[in-house]
C-alpha positions as CSV (number, residue, x, y, z in Angstrom):
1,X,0.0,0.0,0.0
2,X,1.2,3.3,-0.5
3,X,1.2,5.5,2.2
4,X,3.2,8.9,0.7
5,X,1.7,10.9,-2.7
6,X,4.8,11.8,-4.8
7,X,6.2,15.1,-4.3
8,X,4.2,16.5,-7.4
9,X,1.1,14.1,-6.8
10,X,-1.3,15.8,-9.8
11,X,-4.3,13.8,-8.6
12,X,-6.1,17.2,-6.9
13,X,-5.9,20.2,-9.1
14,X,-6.7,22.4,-6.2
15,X,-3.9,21.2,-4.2
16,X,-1.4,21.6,-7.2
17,X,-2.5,25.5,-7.8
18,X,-1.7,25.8,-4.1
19,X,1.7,24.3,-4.2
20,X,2.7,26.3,-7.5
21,X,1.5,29.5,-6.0
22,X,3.6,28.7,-2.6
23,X,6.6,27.3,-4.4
24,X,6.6,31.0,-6.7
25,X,6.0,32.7,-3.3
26,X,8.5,30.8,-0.8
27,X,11.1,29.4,-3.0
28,X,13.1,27.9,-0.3
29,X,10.3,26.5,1.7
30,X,9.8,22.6,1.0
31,X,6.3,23.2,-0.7
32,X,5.4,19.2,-1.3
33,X,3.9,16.6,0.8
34,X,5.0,15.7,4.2
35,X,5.5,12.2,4.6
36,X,2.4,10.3,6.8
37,X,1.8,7.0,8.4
38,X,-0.3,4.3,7.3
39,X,-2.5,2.1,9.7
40,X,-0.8,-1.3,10.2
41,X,-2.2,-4.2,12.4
42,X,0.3,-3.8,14.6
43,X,-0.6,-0.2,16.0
44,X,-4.9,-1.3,15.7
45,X,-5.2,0.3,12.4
46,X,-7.7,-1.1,9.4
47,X,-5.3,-1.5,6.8
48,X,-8.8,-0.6,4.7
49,X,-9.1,2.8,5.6
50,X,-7.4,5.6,2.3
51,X,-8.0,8.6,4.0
52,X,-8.8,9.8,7.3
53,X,-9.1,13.9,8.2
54,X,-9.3,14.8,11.7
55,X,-9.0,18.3,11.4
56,X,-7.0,21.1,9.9
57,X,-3.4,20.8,10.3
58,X,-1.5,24.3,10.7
59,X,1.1,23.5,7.9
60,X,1.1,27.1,5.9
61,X,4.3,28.9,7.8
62,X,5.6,25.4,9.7
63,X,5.4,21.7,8.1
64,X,4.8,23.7,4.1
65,X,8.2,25.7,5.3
66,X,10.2,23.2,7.3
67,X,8.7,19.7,6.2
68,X,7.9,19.0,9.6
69,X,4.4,19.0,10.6
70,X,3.4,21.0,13.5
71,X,5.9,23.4,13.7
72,X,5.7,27.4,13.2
73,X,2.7,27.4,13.6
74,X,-0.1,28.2,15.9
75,X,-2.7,25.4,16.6
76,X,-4.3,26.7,19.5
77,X,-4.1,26.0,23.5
78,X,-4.7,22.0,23.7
């Protein structure tokens, strides 16, 4: 199963408008997927499941800049 899109996955136009128009703006900022998990047996996971969103990820100035999710930017008091 493949758990990463490529770095220029073409499958959502949307998202690919988004990534040109942040890769024009922010050259040096990594502007591409950042690498997930998939659900395995071994952690409880349904190996069934494509896509699961629990909410929106801050990702403009921190994981779209550094590659590293959740960092640089605000997500709120938790």
């Amino acid at each position: 199963m493949k758990t990463n899109p490529d770095y220029n996955c073409p499958l959502c136009p949307r998202l690919v408008a988004f990534r040109h128009k942040w890769r024009e703006a922010e050259p040096e900022w990594h502007n591409g997927p950042v690498d997930t998990w998939a659900p395995t047996a071994e952690d409880g996971g349904d190996a069934s499941v494509r896509l699961l969103i629990i909410g929106l990820a801050p990702g403009l100035r921190g994981a779209n800049r550094t590659a590293r999710p959740f960092t640089g930017d605000y997500a709120g008091d938790l």
